[in-house]
N, C-alpha and C positions, 0 to 999 in steps of 0.2 A: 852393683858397685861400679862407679867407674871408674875407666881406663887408664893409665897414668900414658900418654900420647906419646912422651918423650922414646920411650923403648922401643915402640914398632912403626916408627915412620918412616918412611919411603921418603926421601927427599925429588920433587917434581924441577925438573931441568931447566922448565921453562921461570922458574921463581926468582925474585930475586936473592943472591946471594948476601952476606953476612956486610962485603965489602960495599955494595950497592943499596944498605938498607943505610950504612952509617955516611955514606954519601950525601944521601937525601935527609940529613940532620934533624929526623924527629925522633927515633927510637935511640936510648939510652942502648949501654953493650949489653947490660942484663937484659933486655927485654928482646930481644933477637932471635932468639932460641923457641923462646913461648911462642914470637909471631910467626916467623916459621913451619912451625908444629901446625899451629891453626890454619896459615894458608898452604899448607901440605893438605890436610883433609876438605877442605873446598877443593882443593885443585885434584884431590880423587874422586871427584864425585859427590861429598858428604855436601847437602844444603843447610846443615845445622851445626856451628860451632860454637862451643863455649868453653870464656879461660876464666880458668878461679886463679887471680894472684893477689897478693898483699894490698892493705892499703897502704896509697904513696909511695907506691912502684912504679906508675907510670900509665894506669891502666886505659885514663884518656888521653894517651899518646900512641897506644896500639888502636885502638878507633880511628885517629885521626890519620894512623899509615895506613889500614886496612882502606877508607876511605880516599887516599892519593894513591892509592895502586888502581883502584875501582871503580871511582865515581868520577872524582877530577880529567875534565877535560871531554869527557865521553856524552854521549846522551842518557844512560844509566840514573834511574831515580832512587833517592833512599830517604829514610827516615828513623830520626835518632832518636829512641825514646829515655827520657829520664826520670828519676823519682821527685822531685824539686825543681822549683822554678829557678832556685838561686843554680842549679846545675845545668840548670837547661842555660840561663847564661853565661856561664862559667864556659860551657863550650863553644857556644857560639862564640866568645870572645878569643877561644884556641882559633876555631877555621876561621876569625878574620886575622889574626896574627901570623898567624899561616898563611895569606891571600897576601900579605902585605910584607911579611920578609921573606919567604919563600917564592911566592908567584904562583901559588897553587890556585886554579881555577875551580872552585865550588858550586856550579851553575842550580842544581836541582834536589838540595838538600835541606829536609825539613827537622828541625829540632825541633821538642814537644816536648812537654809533659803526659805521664802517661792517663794523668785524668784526663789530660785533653779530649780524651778517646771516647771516655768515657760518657761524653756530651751530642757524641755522633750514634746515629739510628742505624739500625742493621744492613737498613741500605746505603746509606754514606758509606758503613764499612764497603760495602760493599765495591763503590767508586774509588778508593783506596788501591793504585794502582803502582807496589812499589819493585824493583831490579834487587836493593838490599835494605834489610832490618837489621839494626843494631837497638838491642835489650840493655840498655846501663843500669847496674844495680839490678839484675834480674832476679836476684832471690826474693824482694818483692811483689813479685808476681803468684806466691802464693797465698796473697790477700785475692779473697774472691773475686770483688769486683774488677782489682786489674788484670787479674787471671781471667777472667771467661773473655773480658776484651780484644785482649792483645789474644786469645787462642783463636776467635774472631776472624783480628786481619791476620795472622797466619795463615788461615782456612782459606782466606781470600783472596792471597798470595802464595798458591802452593809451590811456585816455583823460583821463590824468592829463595837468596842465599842470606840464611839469621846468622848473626855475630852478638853474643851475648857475653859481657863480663861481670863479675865481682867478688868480691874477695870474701863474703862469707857468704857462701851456696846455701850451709845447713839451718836451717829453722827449728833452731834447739828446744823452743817452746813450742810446737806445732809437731810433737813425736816423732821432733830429728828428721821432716822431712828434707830431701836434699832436690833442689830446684833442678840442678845442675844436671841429675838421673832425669829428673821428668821431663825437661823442654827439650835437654840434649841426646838421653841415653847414653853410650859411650864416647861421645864425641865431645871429651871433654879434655882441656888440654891445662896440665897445673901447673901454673908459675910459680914463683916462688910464695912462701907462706913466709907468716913474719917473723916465725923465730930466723929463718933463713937467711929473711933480707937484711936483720939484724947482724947476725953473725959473721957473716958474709963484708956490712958495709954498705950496705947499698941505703938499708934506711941508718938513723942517729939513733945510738943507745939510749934510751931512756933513763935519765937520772926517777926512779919509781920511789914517793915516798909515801911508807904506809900509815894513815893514821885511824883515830875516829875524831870525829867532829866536835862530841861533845863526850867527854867520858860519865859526866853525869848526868846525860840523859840516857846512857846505853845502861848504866848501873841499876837505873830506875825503874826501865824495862824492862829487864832481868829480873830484877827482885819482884817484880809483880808478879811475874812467870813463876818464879818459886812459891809464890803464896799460892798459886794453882795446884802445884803437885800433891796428890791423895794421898801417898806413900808415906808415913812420917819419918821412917827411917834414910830416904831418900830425898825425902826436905832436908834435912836435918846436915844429911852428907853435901848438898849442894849449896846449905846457907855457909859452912865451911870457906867452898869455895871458892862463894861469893864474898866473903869477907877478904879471904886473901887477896882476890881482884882486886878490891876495892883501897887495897893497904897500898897496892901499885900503882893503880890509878892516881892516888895520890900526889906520886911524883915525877907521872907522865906529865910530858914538856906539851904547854898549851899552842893551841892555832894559831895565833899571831905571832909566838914566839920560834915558830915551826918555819912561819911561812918569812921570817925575820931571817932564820938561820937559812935557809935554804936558796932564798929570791937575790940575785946577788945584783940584779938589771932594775936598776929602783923604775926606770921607762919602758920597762917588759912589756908585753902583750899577751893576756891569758884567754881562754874560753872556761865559761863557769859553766857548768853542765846540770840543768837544776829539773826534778821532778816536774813540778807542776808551777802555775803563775804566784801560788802564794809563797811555796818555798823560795819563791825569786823575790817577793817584794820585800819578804823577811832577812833574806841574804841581805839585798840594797839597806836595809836600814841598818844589820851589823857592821858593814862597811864604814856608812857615815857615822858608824860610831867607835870606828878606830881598828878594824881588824886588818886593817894594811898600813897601820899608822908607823910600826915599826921598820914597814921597807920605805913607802913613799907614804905621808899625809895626802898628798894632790891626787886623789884619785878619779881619772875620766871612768864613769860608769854608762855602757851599750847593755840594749838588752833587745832582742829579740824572741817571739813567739809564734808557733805555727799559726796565731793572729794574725799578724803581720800581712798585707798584701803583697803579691810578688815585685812591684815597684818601690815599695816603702823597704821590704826586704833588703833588694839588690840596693838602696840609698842606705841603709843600716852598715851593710859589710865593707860599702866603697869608704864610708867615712870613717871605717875603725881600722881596715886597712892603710891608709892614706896619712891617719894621725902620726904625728912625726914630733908629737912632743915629749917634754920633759917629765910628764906624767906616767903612772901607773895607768895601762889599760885593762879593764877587767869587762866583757862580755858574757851576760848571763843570758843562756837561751834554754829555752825549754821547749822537744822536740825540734830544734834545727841543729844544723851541724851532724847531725847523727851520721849522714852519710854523705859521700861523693864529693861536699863542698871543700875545700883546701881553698884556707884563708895565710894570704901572703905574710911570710915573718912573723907568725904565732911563735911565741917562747915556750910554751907549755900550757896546760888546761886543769882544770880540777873538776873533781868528781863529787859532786852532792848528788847526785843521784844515783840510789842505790838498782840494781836491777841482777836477776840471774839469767839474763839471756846473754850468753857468748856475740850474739851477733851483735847488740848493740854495744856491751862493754866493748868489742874489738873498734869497732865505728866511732867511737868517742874516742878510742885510742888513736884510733888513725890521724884525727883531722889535725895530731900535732909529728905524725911520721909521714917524708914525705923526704926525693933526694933534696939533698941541699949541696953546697959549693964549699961550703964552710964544714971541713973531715972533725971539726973539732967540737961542733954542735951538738948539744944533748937536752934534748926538751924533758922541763921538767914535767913529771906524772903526780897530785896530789889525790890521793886515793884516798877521802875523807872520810866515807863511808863501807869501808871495808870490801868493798867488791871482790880484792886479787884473790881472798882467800873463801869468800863466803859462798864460792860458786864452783860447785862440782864439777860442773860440765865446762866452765871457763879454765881451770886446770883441765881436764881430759883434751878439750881441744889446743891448748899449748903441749900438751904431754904426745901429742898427736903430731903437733909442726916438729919438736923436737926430733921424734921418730923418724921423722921423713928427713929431716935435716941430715941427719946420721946415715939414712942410709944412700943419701943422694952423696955424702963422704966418701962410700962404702963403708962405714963403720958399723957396730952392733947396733939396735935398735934403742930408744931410753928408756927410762925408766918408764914401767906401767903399775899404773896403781899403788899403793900408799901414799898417796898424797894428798886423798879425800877430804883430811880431816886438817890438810894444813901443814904435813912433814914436808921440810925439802921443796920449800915454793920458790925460795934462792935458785936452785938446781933445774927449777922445769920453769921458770920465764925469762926471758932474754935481755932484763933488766939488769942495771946497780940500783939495788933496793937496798932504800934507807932503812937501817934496821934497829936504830934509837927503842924504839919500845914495839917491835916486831913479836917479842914470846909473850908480851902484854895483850898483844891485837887477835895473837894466832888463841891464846886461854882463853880469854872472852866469846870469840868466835863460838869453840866447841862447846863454852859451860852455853850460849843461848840457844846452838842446837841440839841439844840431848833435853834443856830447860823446854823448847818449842814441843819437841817431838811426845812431851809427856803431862802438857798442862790442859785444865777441863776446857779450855776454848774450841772447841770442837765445832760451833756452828758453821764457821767458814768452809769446815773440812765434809760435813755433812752435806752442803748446798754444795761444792761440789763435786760429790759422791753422787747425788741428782743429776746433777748436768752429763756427769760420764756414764751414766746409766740412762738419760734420756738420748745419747751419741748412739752408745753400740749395743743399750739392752740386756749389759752384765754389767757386772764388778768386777770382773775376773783383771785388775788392774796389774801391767807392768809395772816392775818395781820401779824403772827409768821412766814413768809418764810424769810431764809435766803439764799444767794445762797452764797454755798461753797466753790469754787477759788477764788472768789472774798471778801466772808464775807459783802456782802453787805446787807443791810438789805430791799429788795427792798420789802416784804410786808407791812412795816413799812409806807415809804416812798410815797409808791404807793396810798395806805389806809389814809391817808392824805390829800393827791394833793385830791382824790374825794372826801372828806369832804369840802374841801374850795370849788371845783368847785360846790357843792350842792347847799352852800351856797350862792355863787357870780362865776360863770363861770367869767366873766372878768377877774377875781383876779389872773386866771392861766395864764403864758404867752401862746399866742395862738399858736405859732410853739409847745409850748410841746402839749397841749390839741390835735392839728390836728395830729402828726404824732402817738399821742398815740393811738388816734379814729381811723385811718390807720391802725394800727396792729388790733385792736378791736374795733369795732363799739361801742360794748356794753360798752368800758369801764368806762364810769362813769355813766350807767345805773344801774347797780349794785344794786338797790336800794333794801330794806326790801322785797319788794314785789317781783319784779323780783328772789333774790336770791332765795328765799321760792320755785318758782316755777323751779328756775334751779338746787335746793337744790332737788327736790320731782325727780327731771327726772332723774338726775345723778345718786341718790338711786338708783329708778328701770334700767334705763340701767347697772348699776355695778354688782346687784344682776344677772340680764340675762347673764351679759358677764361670771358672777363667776357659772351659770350655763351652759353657752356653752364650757367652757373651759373644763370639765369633762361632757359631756354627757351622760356617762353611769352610771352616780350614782346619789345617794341621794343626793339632795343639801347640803351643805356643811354648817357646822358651823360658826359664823361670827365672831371674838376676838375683845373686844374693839379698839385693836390697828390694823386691816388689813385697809386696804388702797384698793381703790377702780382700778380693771386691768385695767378700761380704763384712769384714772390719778390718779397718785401715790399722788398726793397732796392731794386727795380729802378722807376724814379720814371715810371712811362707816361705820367703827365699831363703832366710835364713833356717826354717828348720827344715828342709829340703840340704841343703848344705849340708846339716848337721848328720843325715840320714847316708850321706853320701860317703861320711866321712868313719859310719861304722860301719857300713858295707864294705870298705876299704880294709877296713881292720878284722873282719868278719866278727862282729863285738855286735848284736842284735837286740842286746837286753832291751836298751833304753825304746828299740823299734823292732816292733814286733813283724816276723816273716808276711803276716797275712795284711801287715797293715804296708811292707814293702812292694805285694806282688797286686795289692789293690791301687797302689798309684802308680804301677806301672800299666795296668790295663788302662788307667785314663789318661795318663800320659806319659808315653813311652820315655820322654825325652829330660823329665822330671826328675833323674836321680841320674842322669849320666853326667860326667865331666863335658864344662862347656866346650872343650875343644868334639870331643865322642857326638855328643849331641848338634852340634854346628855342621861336622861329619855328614852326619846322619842325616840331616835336615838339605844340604846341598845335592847327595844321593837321591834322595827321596823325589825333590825339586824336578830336576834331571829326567828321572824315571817318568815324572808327574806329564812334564813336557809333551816329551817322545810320545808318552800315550793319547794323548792331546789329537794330537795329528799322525795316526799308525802309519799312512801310507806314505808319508812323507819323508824328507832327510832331517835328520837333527838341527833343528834352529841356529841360529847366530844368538848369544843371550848379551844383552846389552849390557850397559855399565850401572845403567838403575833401572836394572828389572827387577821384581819382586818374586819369590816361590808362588805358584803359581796354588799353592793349596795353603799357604800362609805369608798373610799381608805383609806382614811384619817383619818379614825375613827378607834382606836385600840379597838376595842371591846373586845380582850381574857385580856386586862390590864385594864378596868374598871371592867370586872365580877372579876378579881383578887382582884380588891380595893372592892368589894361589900363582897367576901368571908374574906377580911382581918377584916371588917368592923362587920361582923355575928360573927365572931370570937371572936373579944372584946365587941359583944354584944353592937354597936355602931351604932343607927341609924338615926344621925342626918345629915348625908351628902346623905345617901342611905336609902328614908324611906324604912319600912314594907309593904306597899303596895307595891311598884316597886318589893321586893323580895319577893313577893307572885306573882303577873303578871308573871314575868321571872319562877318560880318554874311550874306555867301553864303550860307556851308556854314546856320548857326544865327542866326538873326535873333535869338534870346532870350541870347544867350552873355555879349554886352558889355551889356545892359541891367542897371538897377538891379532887386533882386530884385523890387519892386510893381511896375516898369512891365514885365517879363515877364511876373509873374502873373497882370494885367489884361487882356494882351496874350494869353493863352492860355485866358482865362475866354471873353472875344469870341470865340477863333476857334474853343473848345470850343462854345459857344451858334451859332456861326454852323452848322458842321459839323452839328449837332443839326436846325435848321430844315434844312438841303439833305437831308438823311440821311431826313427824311420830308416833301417838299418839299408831297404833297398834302394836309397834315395841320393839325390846329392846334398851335401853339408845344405841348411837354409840359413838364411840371413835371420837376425832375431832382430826383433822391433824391439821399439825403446820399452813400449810398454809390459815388455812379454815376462813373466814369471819362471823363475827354474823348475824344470817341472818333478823335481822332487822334491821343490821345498816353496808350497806360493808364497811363504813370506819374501822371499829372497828375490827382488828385482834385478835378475840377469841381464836384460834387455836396459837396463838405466846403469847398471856400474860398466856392462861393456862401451856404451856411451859415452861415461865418464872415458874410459881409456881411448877412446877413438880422440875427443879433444885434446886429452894428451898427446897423442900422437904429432894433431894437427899443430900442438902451440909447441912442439919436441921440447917437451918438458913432462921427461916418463921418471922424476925422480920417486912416486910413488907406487912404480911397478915397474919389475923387476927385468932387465931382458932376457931371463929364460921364460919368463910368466909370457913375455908377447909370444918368443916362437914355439910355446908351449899352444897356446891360445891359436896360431896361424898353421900349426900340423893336425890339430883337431878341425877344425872347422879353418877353413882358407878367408872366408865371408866374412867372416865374425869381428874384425875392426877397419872393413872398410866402410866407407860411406854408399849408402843404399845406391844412388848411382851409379856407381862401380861395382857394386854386385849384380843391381841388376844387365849391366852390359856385358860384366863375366859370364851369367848364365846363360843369357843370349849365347854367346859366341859358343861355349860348350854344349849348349841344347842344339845348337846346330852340326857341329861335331858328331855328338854322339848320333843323329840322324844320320850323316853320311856315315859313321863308322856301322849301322844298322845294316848297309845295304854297299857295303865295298865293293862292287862289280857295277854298280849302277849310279845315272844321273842324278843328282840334286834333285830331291823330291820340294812338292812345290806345300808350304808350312800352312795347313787351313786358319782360319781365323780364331776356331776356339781349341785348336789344335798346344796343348802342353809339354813340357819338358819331357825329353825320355829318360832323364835323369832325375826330375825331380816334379811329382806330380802335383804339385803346390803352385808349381809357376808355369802361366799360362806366356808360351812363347809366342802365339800367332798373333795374340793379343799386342803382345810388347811392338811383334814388326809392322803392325798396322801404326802403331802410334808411330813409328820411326820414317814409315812410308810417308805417315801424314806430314809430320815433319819436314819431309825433302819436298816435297810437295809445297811446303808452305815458309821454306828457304831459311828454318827456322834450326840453329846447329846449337843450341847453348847446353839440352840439354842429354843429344844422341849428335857426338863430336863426327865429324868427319872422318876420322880416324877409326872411329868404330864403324860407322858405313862400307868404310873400303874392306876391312878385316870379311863384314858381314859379305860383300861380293866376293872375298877369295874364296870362302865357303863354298858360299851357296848364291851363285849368280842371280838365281830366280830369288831371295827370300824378299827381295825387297822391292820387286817389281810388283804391277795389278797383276792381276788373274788374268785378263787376255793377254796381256804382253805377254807370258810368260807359258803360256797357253802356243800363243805363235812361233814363241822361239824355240819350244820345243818340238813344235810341227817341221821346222827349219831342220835343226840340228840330226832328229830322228832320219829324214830324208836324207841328208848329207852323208850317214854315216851309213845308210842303205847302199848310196850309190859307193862308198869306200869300201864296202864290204865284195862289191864286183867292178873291182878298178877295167875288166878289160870286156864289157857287155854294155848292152843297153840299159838303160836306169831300170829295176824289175819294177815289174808287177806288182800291185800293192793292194790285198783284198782285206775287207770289210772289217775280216780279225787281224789283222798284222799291228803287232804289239811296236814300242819303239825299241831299236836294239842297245838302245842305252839307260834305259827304265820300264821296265818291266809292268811297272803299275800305270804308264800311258800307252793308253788306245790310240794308233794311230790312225790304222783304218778306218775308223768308226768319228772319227775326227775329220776323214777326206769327207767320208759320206756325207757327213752335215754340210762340207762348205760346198760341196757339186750340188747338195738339193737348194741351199741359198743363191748360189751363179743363176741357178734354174728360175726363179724366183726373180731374181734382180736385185736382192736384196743384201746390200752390204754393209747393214748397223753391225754386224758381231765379227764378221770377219771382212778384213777390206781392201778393198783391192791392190794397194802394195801387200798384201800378205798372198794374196793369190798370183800378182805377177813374182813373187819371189817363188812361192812355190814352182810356177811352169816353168823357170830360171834351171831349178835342181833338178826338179825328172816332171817332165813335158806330158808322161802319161800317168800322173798323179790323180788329177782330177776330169780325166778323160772319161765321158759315158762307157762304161761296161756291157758287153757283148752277151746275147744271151746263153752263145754257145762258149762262153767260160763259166757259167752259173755251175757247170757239174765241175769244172775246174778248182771254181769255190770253195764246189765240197768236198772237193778232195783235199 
């Protein structure tokens, strides 16, 4: 069942407001609320919305805003599909009056009929490239062929946002399917219904007047009906009846005398609503033979037919709307008007054609409700053929608006049931109904359905007794089935016949009973007991089937309203409910213990309360996750992730409604326990999207320092992963905030998060050339800090950090060397050069220089160490007294065997006149009578 949207919507900040929607003068005050509703669940995430409201509320003017907030002005493509051509320009003509006294810009918007589609190949579909789909009149789409199409370019458009309206969702002939549950699921949002809009004001009372057409051909009918009944005592009682009818009938007020008293606009404008082409040609000849003679003689006669071409169509409705004369206009069409079109300055419509589907009686009604200017307007309704009262399901679904009406008052609910047969139809439709000969209309009614339900005409009902047995393979028919081309009511009928043969098997004629028990053995076995046990299997076989159909997930949630894969008749959700509901009571009779703890082995989730089972399913999800990836940290779950063991289940859009829900401090839909479980399994789950991903930056950068606990903090590349969680791009959001920095525009991080983020890691939001010149300067550092008593050691080429064995510093100072070398400062500044000399004087010199200056300095600090002697002695081993890892001696010995030589590529002769500067007997030949000196 779906959701009624108004109760749990979150209102989004970024929307427009009430005051900003009546600005932009498309939407009426009542429609506000519904628009709202619907771009609240777009704007949470949902890509699928649909509004059921009245017709002639306004419902192509929520399109046309939905489309000025969306499409207008943008690059965003869409396209509007309709049932009818005459609709398809009906809107077109809204977006150019809208382009024209608005200024709205409509650049990339395609209207269509939705056979259009229908002419296109799977790969056309496929070229079908649209931003938004709007569904008009979407309960249509339960016709096969418009359904597989449009499910098509849905397919083909997964990421398209669908906006789907109209005002009767339910397919009361097609076993009450509801459009509205299948394209949307929950995401349906109800505007006003018609008893509402009535009530309320927003549509024009209907002056409803009830008649019959012809009291003597209904009479005729009837009485043939009674010549059917077998029963004599029961002919007998209903020829009674029929006589009394027939005394009343009498001095029921005729059609032309009706429509004399009633039509007060002798230039009025009607729609004739007529079955088929013959009942129209036959209407037009009563016409010119005076059945409007008593309001107006001059009668302009339009007729329209689903023959019609779409050009001759749209010249049909311009010329009847447009006529501005003195005449009676009457419009007979057959199959137009049923939906969507709204003809300008219609007075009222009449009904020659009789039908039991609520969807099209409501559609006929509509095309004369609609706002008007004029508070004082009441379209006449001429109900010829008895529809108000002759349709069950058209009272249930008024008894239905009525309900809701009340309780959107807060009042009690209305009346349900007794009204089947005709009681109190004043009291549950939204009308002043003329009630001149009303207990005339409502008698007739019940004498030709009790007359229908008992005469030998049976073939109709046998053929299709056949058809429902070649659909689902039984008889086992509900009593509410309807079959839809035909509008036959063969559960009704069916459910009957095996109440009499219960009762007395003779009663039935025996060709129907055998050929029935031919299609179905069982079919008037059916009994309590039987059903119970064919009611317990169908269960468990549905629940299996709805588990074989997705074998790779978590069994699947069950809506009051699914219907069972293996028969569409058979309402699962509903007796799943029903099982729920004596579990509750602990009342087991009608379900047996073993047939409860058998559907809970196939699915757990099957007899929980939707919230328990939603619970449970988010739990699960969660759990599902984490196990996914063990060694990892708990995900980030997006806003349209799915459970990860069921498709079906949008798991990132309920933790969204759990965080909407923390937020306003609300926990009656989502207890406190649930949000304590879920913070267990996933600490980041219910957070707002920045405070997880601040929360996952820390504990990315923290992981980072333990991971090399003896090291110094390292710089993370852009590309780099948190390494407890690879989904989570640490290395790209600390980027993100480094930009920020750069543009100082940190409105979306926090300044405890930066000096959070700069006590962890120092590195972490500067730019890589600043880290790399920090690590420099402190790998040089911690070298001297190695060796506090001694010279600057000199940094080898593939020599790395003593802090951090990641970064290769000799490397870094050769580039830097080359740098100076090659005068080149942009991107090793000056400024760090000089830093790098206070260090470490050698790091940035070559090898000999550095080599020399320490031959220099070694020397200098010899001859200071004996300020009042001769420069000493300096043998082979004599280390320097200021670096302990340079050879000095072994350093002379080389340049005295190159002097020897002549040779001064490596050491040259200013490095040798400096030496004999500092001590004169440095590189003096050696005595042989010091050799034992040596060794001492």
């Amino acid at each position: 069942m779906s959701i009624d949207k108004r109760k749990i919507i979150c209102y989004n900040e970024a929307m427009k407001t009430k005051k900003e929607l009546l600005e932009d003068g498309i939407l009426k005050e009542h429609n506000i609320p519904t628009y709202q509703q619907a771009i609240s669940l777009f704007e949470s995430g949902e890509n699928r919305v649909g509004i059921v409201q009245a017709t002639g509320t306004g419902k192509s003017y929520l399109i046309l805003q939905f489309l000025n907030d969306y499409v207008a002005k943008t690059n965003k493509r869409a396209i509007v599909l309709e049932p009818l051509y005459g609709i398809v320009k009906q809107f077109k003509d809204l977006l150019t009056k809208a382009t024209f006294d608005k200024g709205m810009i409509f650049e990339d918007i395609l209207v269509t009929h939705y056979d259009q589609l229908k002419t296109l190949s799977e790969n056309d579909l496929r070229l079908l490239d649209y931003d938004y789909i709007i569904l008009d009149e979407f309960h249509g789409l339960g016709a096969e062929g418009r359904g597989r199409v449009v499910q098509s370019l849905l397919k083909t458009n997964p990421n398209a946002k669908v906006l789907g309206v109209t005002a009767t969702p339910i397919r009361y002939l097609d076993k009450k399917r509801d459009m509205g549950d299948e394209l949307f699921g929950d995401n349906i949002v109800r505007g006003m219904n018609v008893t509402e809009a009535i009530r309320e004001g927003v549509l024009p009372t209907p002056d409803y007047v009830m008649a019959v057409y012809s009291y003597a051909d209904t009479l005729s009918i009837i009485e043939d009906k009674i010549k059917g009944v077998k029963d004599k005592r029961q002919r007998e009682l209903l020829e009674k009846d029929f006589e009394k009818a027939k005394k009343q009938a009498e001095n029921a007020e005729k059609l032309d005398e009706l429509f004399a008293r009633k039509i007060n606009k002798t230039n009025g404008k009607f729609i004739a609503f007529c079955p088929n082409i013959e009942r129209m040609e036959s209407l037009i000849g009563e016409i010119k033979n005076g059945l409007f003679d008593r309001v107006n003689k001059d009668v302009e006669i339009y007729k329209i037919t689903y023959k019609d071409g779409r050009n001759n169509a749209n010249e049909i409705i311009k010329k009847f709307e447009e006529d501005k004369s003195d005449k009676l206009k009457i419009m007979l069409a057959v199959d137009m008007f049923n939906e969507g079109i709204h003809v300008k300055d219609v007075d009222g419509c009449m009904m020659f054609r009789p039908t039991i589907s609520p969807r099209i009686y409501l559609q006929q009604l509509g095309r004369v409700l609609s706002v008007r200017e004029d508070e004082n307007f009441k379209p006449l309704v001429f109900d010829v053929v008895n529809n108000i009262q002759c349709l069950d399901m058209i009272i249930e679904a008024f008894d239905d608006d009525q309900d809701d009406a009340d309780k959107n008052k807060g009042k009690k609910g209305g009346k349900k049931g007794g009204t089947k047969g005709g009681d109190d139809i004043e009291d549950i439709f939204p009308f002043e109904i003329d009630g001149n000969d009303l207990e005339l209309n409502k008698f007739l009614w019940t004498l030709d359905k009790f007359v229908s339900e008992n005469t030998r005409d049976v073939k109709k009902w046998l053929a299709c007794s056949k058809r429902y047995y070649d659909k689902f393979g039984n008889l086992n028919v509900p009593v509410s089935y309807v079959e839809e081309e035909t509008e036959l009511k063969l559960g009704g009928w069916l459910n009957n016949l095996k109440t009499i043969y219960k009762e007395n098997p003779a009663s039935v004629n025996e060709k129907v009973a055998k050929y029935l028990m031919t299609l179905d053995a069982n079919v008037f076995n059916y009994s309590q007991e039987y059903s119970n046990a064919q009611r317990d299997k169908m269960i468990i076989d549905s629940l299996i089937a709805l588990n074989n159909a997705y074998p790779n997930e978590e069994p699947h949630m069950v809506s009051q309203d699914d219907k069972s894969l293996i028969d569409k008749s058979f309402n699962l959700g509903a007796y799943l409910s029903s099982i729920k509901v004596a579990i509750k009571k602990g009342d087991c009779v009608k379900f047996s213990k073993e047939l409860i703890e058998e559907i809970n082995k196939i699915n757990p989730y099957a007899l929980l309360g939707v919230n328990d089972a939603r619970d449970l399913k988010i739990i699960n999800a969660l759990k599902t996750l984490n196990a996914m990836c063990p060694n990892e940290e708990p995900h980030l779950v997006s806003q349209d992730a799915k459970s990860p063991i069921d498709s079906s289940f949008n798991l990132g859009k309920y933790l969204s409604n759990i965080k909407l829900a923390i937020k306003k401090d609300n926990y009656t839909i989502y207890s406190k326990e649930l949000i304590e479980r879920i913070n267990k399994i996933n600490p980041y789950a219910v957070l707002g999207f920045d405070e997880a991903r601040d929360l996952k930056i820390i504990n990315g950068l923290k992981a980072l320092i333990a991971k090399h606990s003896n090291e110094e903090p390292r710089f993370v590349k852009i590309y780099e992963k948190s390494p407890i969680d690879s989904s989570f791009a640490l290395g790209s959001y600390l980027g993100s905030i480094r930009r920020a920095l750069k543009k100082n525009d940190t409105s979306n991080y926090s300044k405890e998060f930066i000096e959070e983020i700069n006590r962890i890691n120092p590195y972490a939001l500067l730019e890589v050339n600043d880290v790399n010149n920090l690590k420099i300067i402190n790998g040089l550092k911690a070298l001297n800090a190695m060796y506090p008593n001694e010279e600057p050691h000199i940094v080898g080429k593939k020599e790395k950090s003593p802090i951090d064995s990641s970064f290769l510093l000799g490397s870094y100072l050769s580039k830097i060397r080359k740098a100076i070398k090659d005068g080149d400062y942009s991107v090793y500044t000056k400024e760090l050069i000089e830093e790098i000399n206070k260090i470490n004087p050698y790091a940035l010199l070559e090898e000999n220089k550095v080599r020399d200056l320490k031959i220099i300095s070694a020397l200098k600090t010899l001859n200071i160490t004996c300020p009042n002697s001769e420069p000493p002695v300096i043998r082979s081993s004599t280390k320097s007294p200021i670096d302990s890892s340079f050879n000095l001696g072994s350093y002379l010995e080389r340049i005295r065997a190159a002097i020897k030589k002549g040779d001064y590529s490596v050491y040259s002769r200013e490095l040798i006149e400096e030496i004999n500067k500092v001590n004169p007997n440095a590189l003096k030949e050696r005595q042989r009578s010091n050799k034992r000196e040596d060794r001492d």
